[in-house]
N, C-alpha and C positions, 0 to 999 in steps of 0.2 A: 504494500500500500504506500502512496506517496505520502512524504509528511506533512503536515498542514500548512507549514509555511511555503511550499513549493506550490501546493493546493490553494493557499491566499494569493500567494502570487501569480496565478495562474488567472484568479480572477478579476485582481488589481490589474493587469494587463489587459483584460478582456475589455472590463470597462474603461479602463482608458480610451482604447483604441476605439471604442465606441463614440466616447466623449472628447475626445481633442485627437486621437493620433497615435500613432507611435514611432518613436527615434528607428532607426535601422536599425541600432542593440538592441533597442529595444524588441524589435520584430525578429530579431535571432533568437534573442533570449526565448520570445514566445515560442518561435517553432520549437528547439530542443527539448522545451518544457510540454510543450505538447504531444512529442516523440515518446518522450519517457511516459508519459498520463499513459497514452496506447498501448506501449509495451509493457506497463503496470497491469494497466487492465485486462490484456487478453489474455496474460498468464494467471492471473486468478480464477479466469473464464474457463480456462482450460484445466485447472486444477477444479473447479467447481463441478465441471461434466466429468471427469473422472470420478468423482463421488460419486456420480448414477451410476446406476441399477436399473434393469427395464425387467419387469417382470409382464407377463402375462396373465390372465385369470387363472390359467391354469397351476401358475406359481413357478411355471417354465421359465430361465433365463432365455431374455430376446434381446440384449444390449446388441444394438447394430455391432457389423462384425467392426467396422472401421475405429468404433472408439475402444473394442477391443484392443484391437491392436494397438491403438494409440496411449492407454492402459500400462501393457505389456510392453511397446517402449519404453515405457516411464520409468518402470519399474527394475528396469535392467540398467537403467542409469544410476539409477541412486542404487 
């Protein structure tokens, strides 16, 4: 998770640029900050669906085969 001041500034950037502008650092600053939100975010995403489970009524595992594996890579990493 990003920390909250990267998280503030994230938004203090927003509205600026909303409200008056932003310097070029300051627009750099934005993009790599927003790079990192991304890359924060899809790996929690992806940690998050690996916590599924798909059962069926029947009580049958149906986890699609792909997050299987994507699972099973995971887990051969760590």
């Amino acid at each position: 998770m990003l920390s909250q001041e990267k998280m503030a500034r994230i938004n203090h950037l927003s509205k600026k640029a909303k409200e008056i502008g932003l310097t070029e650092e300051e627009k750099s600053e934005q993009k790599l900050l927003r790079v990192e939100y991304i890359k924060t975010f899809r790996g929690q995403m992806v940690e998050h669906l690996h916590a599924i489970k798909v059962v069926d009524p029947n009580g049958n595992d149906v986890t699609p085969k792909k997050l299987r594996q994507s699972k099973d890579q995971r887990k051969k990493l760590h």
